[in-house]
C-alpha positions as CSV (number, residue, x, y, z in Angstrom):
1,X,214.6,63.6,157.6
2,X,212.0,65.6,159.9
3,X,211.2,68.5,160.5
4,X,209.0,69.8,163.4
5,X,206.7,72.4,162.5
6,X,207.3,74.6,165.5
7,X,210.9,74.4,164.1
8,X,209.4,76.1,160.7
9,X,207.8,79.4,162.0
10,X,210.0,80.1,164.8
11,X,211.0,83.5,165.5
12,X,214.7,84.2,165.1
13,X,216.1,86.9,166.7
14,X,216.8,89.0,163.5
15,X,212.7,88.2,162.8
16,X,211.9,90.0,165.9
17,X,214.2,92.6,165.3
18,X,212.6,93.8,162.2
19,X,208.7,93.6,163.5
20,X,209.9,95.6,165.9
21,X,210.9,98.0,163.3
22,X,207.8,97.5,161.0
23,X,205.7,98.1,164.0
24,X,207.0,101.5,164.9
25,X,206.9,102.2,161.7
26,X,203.2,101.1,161.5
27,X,202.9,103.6,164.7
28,X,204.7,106.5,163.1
29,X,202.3,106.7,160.0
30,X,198.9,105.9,162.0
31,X,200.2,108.8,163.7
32,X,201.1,110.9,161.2
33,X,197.6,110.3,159.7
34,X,195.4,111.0,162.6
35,X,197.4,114.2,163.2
36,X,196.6,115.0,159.6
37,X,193.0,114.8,160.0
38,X,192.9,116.4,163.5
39,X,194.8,119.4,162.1
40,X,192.6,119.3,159.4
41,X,190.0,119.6,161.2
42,X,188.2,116.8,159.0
43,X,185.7,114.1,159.7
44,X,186.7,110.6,160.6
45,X,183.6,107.9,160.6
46,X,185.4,105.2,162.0
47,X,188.6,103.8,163.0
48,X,190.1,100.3,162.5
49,X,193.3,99.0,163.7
50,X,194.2,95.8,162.6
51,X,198.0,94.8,164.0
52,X,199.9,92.7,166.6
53,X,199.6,95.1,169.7
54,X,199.2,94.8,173.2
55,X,198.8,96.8,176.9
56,X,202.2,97.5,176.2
57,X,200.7,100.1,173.1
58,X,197.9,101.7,175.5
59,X,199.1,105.0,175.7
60,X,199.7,105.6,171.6
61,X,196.2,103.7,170.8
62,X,194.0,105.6,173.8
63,X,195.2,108.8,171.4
64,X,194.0,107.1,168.7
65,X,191.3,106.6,169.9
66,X,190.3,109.7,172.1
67,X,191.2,111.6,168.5
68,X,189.3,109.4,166.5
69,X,186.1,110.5,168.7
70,X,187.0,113.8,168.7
71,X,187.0,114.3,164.9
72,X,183.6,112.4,164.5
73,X,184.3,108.9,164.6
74,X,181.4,106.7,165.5
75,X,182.6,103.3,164.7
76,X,185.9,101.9,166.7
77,X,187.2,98.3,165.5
78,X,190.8,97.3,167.4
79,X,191.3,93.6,166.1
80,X,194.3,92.9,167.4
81,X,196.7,90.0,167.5
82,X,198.6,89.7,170.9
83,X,200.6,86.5,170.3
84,X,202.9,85.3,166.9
85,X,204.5,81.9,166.9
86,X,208.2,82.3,168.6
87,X,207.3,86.1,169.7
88,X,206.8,86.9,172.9
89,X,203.4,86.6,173.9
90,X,201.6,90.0,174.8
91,X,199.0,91.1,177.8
92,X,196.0,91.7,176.7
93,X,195.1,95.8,175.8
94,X,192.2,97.0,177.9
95,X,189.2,99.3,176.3
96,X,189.7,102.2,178.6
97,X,186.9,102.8,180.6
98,X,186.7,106.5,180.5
99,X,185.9,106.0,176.7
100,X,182.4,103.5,178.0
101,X,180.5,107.2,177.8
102,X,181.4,108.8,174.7
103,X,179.6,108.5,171.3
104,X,180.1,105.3,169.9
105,X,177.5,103.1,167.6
106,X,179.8,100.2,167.0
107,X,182.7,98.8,168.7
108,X,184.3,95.4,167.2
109,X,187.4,94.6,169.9
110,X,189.5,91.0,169.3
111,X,192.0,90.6,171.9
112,X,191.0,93.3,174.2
113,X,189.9,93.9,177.9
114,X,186.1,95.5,178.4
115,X,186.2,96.3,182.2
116,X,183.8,98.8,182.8
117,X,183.9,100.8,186.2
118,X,181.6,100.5,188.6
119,X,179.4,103.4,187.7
120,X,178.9,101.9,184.5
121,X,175.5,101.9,183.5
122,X,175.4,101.2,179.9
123,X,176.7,102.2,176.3
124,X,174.5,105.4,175.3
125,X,174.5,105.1,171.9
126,X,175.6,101.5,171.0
127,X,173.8,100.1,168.3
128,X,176.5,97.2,167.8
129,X,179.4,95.4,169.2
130,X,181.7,92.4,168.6
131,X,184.0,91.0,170.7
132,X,185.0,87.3,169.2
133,X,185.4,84.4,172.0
134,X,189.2,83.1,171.8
């Protein structure tokens, strides 16, 4: 007997079903916390995402983002996945480039876009940034 191996991590329908749900779930508390701390009117040094998003997400992670700067943050790290064996693959979220000018000293991005506008002239504070070939 054989077995293929794309035949052992494919996605069934039911799969897909449920990351669907344990993403917006994964949403629904990111938000939940970042309204927390805005509210709170406390600190935030950096922010990390770490999930299987795509352009798809832009609107919910440019909050994140734009909030994250707000309250302080200084260090932004999306490392995102944008394809899963048997899941339908995902375009590619772009860094949005009215962000390029605030107040960042490191930015780690895996997956993303960094199209800067014309004008762009440069990263005022950047100290570091990472962006991994794939």
């Amino acid at each position: 007997m054989a077995i293929k191996s794309d035949e052992l991590y494919k996605f069934e329908q039911e799969h897909l079903e449920l990351f669907i749900r344990v993403r917006r779930e994964f949403v629904r508390r990111v938000d939940q916390h970042v309204i927390e701390h805005h509210r709170q009117s406390r600190r935030v040094n950096s922010l990390r995402v770490d999930f299987l998003f795509g352009s798809q997400h832009k609107d919910i992670i440019d909050q994140w983002i734009s909030s994250a700067i707000a309250d302080g943050a200084e260090r932004i790290e999306l490392l995102f996945s944008n394809k899963a064996y048997g899941m339908p693959h995902l375009d590619l979220y772009r860094f949005p480039h009215t962000l390029f000018s605030e107040v960042i000293n490191h930015l780690h991005l895996r997956n993303c876009r960094l199209l800067p506008h014309r004008e762009f002239s440069g990263f005022k504070q950047m100290l570091h940034t990472s962006r991994p070939h794939h």
